[in-house]
N, C-alpha and C positions, 0 to 999 in steps of 0.2 A: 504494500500500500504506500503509497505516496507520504510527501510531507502535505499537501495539497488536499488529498483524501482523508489526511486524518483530523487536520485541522478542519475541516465542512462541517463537522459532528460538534466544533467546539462551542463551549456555553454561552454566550453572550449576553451583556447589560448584568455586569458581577455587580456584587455587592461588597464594594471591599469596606472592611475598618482598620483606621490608620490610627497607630499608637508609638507617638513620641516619646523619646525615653532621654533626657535630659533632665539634672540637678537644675538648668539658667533659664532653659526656654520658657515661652508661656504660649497663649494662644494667638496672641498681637504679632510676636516677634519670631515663629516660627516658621521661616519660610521655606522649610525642606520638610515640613507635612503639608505646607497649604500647596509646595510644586506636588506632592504624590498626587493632592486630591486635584488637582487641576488637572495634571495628565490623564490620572483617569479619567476623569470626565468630559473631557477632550472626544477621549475615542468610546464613549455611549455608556460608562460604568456608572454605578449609586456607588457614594461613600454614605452607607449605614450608622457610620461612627467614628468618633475621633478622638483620642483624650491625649495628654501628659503627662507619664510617669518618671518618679525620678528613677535615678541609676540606682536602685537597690535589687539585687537578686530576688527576693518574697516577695515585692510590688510588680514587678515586674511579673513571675510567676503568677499570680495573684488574677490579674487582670488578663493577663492570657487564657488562663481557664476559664474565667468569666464570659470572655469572648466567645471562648472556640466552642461555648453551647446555644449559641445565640443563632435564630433558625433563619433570618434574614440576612447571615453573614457568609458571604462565599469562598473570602481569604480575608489571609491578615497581614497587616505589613505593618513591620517596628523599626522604624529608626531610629538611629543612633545605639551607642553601646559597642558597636561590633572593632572597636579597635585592639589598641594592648596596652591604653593605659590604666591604673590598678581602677577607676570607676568600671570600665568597657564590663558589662555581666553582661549584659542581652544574650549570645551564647550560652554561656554558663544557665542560664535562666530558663532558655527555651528549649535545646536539643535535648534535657533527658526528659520533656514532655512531651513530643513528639511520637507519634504514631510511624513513624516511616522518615527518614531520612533523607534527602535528595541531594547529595554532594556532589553531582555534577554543576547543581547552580553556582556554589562558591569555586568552584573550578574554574568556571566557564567567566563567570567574574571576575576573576580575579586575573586572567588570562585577556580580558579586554581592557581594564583596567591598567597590566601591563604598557597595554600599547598606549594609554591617556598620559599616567602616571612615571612611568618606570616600575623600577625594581620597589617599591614601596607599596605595592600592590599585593608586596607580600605580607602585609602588614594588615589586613582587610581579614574578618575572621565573618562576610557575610555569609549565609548559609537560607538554605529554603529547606522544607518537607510538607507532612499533613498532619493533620489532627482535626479527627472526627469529621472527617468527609470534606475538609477545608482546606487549602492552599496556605501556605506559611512562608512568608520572607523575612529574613531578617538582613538588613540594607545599612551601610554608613549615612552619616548624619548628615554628609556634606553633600550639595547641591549637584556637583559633578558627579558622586557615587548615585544618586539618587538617580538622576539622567539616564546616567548610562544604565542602572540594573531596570528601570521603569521604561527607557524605549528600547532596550535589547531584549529582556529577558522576561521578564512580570507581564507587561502589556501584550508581547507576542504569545507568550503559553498559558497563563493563568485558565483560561476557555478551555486548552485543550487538558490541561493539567486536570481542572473540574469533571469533568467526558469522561477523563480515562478514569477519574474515580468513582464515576458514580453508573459505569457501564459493567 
């Protein structure tokens, strides 16, 4: 089957909820959820939801679970957190929640990012999987990271990613 045939099947008008994860930002000044939600909604998506949490591993945790039973919600996307400085948990917080894994996204990120960035791309700990029949990204804070994983990777598969889970 095709890349063309698989994606035909995929979900459309997602429902994403966007969860900032930052100790500084607030809802005025954070313009790498309000770019998530504008890109989505660009190409026909609902953003469901939207909050700020600080960098703590439990809050973070916390509100992840809260989400990922929420019946209106398709995927999740959290930024920030995903670096190596000692705040960065988002990792730490979400993969041993996860239902499935998908470590080709942080690969395939971090391999695009390559070509943005340089070798400091190795420094990017983004990662994706599922939990409870939902789509999970987890993205850097910064506007460039966000760009790039939102028009290369989130935006083109999320639909399909949905499809193949729910087929």
């Amino acid at each position: 089957m095709s890349t063309h045939e698989h994606k035909k099947n995929a979900i459309t008008n997602i429902g994403f909820y966007v969860i900032t994860v930052s100790d500084t930002r607030t809802k005025e000044d954070d313009t790498g959820g309000q770019l998530i939600m504008s890109l989505a909604e660009d190409k026909g998506h609902r953003i469901v939801g939207y909050e700020i949490i600080k960098d703590d591993i439990n809050a973070i945790a916390k509100i992840f679970l809260d989400v990922s039973e929420k019946n209106d919600v398709d995927a999740i996307i959290l930024t920030g957190g995903t670096g190596i400085s000692r705040r960065d948990v988002t990792p730490e917080a979400i993969l041993p929640l996860l239902d499935k894994n998908l470590p080709g996204f942080g690969e395939i990120f971090r391999g695009l990012s390559m070509q943005e960035i340089g070798s400091a791309a190795m420094m990017s700990r983004a990662l994706a999987g599922t939990k409870n029949g939902k789509a999970i990204f987890c993205i850097p804070g910064s506007r460039g990271g966000i760009r790039l994983a939102m028009g290369s990777l989130i935006l083109e598969e999320t639909g399909h990613m949905l499809w193949e889970m729910r087929k």
